[in-house]
ChimeraX commands (.cxc) that place a marker at each C-alpha (Angstrom):
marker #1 position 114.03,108.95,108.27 radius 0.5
marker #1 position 113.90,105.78,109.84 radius 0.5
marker #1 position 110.93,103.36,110.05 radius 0.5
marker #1 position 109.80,102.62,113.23 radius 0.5
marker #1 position 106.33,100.41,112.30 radius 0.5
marker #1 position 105.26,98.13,109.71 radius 0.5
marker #1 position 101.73,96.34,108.97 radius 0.5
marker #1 position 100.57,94.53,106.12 radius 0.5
marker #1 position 97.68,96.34,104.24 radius 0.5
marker #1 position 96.07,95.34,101.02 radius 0.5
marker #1 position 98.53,94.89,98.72 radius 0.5
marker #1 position 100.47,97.43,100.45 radius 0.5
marker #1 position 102.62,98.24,103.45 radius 0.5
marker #1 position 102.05,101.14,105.64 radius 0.5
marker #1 position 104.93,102.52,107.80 radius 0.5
marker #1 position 105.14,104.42,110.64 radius 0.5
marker #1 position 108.68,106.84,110.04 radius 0.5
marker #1 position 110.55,109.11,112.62 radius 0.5
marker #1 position 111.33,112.46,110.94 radius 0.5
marker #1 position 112.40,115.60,112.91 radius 0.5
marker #1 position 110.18,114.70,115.88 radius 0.5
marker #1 position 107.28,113.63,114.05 radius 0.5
marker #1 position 106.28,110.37,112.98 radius 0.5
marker #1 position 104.43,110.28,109.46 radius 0.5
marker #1 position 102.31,107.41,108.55 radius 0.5
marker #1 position 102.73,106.52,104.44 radius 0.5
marker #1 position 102.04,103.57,102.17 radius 0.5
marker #1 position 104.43,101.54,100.24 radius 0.5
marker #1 position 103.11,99.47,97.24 radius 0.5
marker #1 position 104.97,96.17,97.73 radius 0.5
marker #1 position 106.32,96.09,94.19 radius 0.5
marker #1 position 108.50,98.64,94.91 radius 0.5
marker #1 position 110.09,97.52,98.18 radius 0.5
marker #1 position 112.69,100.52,98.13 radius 0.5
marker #1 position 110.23,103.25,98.94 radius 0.5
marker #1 position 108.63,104.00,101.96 radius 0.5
marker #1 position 105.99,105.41,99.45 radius 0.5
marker #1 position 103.35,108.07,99.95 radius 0.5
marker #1 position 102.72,109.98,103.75 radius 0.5
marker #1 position 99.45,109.76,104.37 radius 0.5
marker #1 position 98.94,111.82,107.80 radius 0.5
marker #1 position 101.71,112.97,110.69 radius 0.5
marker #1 position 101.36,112.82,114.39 radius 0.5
marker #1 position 103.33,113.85,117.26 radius 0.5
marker #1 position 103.85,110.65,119.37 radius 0.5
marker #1 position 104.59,106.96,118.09 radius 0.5
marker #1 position 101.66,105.87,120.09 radius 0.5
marker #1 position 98.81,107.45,118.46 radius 0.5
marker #1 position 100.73,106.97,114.72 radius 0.5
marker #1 position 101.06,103.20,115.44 radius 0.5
marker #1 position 96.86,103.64,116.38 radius 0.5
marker #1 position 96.14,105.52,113.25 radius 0.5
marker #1 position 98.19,103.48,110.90 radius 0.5
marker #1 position 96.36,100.29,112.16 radius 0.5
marker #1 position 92.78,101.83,112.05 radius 0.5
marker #1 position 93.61,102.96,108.77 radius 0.5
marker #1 position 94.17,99.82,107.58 radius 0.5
marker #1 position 90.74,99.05,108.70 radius 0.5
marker #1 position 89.37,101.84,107.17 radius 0.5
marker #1 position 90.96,101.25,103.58 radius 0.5
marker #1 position 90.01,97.82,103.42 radius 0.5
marker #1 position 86.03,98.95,104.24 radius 0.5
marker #1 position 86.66,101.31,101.41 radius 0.5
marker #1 position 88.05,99.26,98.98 radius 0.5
marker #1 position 85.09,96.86,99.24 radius 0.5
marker #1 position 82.85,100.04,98.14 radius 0.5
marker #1 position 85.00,101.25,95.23 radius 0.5
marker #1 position 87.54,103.18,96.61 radius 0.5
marker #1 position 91.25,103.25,96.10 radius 0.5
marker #1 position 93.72,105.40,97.27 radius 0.5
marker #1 position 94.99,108.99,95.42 radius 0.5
marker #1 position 97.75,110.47,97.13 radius 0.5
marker #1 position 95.86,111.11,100.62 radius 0.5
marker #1 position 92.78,110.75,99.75 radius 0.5
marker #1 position 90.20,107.63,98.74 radius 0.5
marker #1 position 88.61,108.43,95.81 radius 0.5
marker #1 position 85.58,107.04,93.76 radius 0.5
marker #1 position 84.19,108.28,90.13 radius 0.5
marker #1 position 80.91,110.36,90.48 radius 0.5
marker #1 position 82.18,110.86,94.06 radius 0.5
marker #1 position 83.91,113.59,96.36 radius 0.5
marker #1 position 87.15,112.59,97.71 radius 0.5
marker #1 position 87.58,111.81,101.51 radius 0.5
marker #1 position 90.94,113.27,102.75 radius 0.5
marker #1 position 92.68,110.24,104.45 radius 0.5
marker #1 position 93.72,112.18,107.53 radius 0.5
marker #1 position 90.40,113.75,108.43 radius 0.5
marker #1 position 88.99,110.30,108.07 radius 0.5
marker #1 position 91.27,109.43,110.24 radius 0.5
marker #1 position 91.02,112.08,113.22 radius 0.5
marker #1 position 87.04,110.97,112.95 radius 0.5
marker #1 position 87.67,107.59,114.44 radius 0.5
marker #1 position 84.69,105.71,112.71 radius 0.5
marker #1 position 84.30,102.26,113.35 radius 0.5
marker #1 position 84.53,99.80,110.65 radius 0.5
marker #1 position 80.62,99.21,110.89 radius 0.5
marker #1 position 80.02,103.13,110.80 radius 0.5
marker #1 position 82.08,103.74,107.65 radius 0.5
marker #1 position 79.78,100.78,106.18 radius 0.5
marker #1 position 76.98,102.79,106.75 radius 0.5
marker #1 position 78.15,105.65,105.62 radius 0.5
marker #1 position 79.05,104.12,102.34 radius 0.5
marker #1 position 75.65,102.37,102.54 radius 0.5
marker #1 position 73.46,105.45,102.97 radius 0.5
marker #1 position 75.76,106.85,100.30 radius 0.5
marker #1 position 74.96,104.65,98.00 radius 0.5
marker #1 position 71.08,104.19,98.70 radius 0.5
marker #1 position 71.17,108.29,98.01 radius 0.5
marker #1 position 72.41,108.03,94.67 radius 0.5
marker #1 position 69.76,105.29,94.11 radius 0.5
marker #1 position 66.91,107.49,94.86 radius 0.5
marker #1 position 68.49,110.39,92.91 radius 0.5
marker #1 position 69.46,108.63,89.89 radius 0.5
marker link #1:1,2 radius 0.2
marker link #1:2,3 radius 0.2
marker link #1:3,4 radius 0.2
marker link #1:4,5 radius 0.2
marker link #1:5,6 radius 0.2
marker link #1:6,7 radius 0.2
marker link #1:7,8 radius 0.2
marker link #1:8,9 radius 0.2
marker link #1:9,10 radius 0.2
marker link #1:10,11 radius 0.2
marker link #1:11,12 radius 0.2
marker link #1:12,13 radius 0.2
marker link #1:13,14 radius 0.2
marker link #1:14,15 radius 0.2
marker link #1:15,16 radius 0.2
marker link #1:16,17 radius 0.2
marker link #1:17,18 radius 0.2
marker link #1:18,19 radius 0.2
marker link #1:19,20 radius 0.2
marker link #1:20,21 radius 0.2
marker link #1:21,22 radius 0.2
marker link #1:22,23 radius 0.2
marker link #1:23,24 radius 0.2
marker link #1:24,25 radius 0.2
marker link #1:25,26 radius 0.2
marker link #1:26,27 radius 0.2
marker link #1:27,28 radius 0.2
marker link #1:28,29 radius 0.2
marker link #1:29,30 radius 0.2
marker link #1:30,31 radius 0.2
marker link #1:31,32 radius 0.2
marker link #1:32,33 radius 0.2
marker link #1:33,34 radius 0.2
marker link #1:34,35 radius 0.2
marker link #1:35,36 radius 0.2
marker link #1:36,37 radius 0.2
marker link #1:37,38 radius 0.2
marker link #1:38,39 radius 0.2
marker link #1:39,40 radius 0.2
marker link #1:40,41 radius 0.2
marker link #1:41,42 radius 0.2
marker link #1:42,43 radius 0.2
marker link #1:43,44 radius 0.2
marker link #1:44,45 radius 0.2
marker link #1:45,46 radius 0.2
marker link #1:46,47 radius 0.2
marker link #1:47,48 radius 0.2
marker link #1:48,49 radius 0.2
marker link #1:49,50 radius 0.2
marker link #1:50,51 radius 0.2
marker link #1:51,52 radius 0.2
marker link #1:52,53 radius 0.2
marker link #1:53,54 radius 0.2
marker link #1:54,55 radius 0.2
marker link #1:55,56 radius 0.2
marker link #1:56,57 radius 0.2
marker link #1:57,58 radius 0.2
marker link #1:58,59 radius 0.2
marker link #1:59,60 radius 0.2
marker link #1:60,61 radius 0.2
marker link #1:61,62 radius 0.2
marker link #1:62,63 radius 0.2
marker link #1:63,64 radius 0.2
marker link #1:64,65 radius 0.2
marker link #1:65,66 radius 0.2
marker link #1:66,67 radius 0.2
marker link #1:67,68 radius 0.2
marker link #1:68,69 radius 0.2
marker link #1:69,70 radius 0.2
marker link #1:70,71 radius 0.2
marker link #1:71,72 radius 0.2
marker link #1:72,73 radius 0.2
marker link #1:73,74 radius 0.2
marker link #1:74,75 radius 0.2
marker link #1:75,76 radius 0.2
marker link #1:76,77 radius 0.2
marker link #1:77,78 radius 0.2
marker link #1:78,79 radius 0.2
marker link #1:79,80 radius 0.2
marker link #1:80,81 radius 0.2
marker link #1:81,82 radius 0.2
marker link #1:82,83 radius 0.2
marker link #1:83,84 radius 0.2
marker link #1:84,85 radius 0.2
marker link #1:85,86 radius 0.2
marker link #1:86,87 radius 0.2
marker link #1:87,88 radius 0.2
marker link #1:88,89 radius 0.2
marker link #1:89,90 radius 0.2
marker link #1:90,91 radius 0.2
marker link #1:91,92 radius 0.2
marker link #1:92,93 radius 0.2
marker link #1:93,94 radius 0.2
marker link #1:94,95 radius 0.2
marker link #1:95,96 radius 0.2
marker link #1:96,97 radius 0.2
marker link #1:97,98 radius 0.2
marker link #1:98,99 radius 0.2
marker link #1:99,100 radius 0.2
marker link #1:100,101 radius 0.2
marker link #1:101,102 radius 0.2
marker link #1:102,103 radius 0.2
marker link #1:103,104 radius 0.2
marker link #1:104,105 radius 0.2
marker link #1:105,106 radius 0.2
marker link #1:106,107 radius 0.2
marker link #1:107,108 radius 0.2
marker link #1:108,109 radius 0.2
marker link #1:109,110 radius 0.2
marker link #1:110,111 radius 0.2
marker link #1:111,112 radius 0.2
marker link #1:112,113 radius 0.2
view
């Protein structure tokens, strides 16, 4: 397995790895700089891994902000469902969309608590 991509996220790294034909996408805390840490999704083509690494950076940081943090693949929040990490991805929401999801979200439990 080699790694192929690298980009700053969080407090993390996220890689983009060659394996058998595939290139997974995982996260790397940066305290332990030895592992190429958990896979978070797989694609077939470097291209669209590089593309879904990056957006998920985007997307964890949006998350983060509402009280996520990452479980394996998935985000996760008490009191709340979690969102598998690579169907979030395949949805392709913009930063400003997943805001409003997390927004309306929010208001919901407002009204219903």
């Amino acid at each position: 397995m080699s790694a192929k991509y690298q980009i700053r996220c969080a407090e993390c790294d996220v890689y983009v790895l060659e394996k058998d034909d595939r290139f997974h996408i995982t996260i790397s805390a940066r305290v332990n700089p030895l592992s190429f840490g958990n896979k978070l999704a797989e694609f077939d083509t470097m291209g669209k891994a590089v593309e879904a690494a990056e957006h998920f950076c985007r997307m964890y940081a949006v998350s983060k902000e509402y009280g996520y943090h990452l479980v394996d693949a998935k985000l996760c929040k008490e009191g709340r469902e979690p969102i598998s990490v690579p169907r979030l991805i395949n949805l392709q929401l913009s930063t400003e969309e997943m805001r409003r999801l997390f927004e309306l979200d929010e208001a919901v439990d407002r009204v219903t608590h």
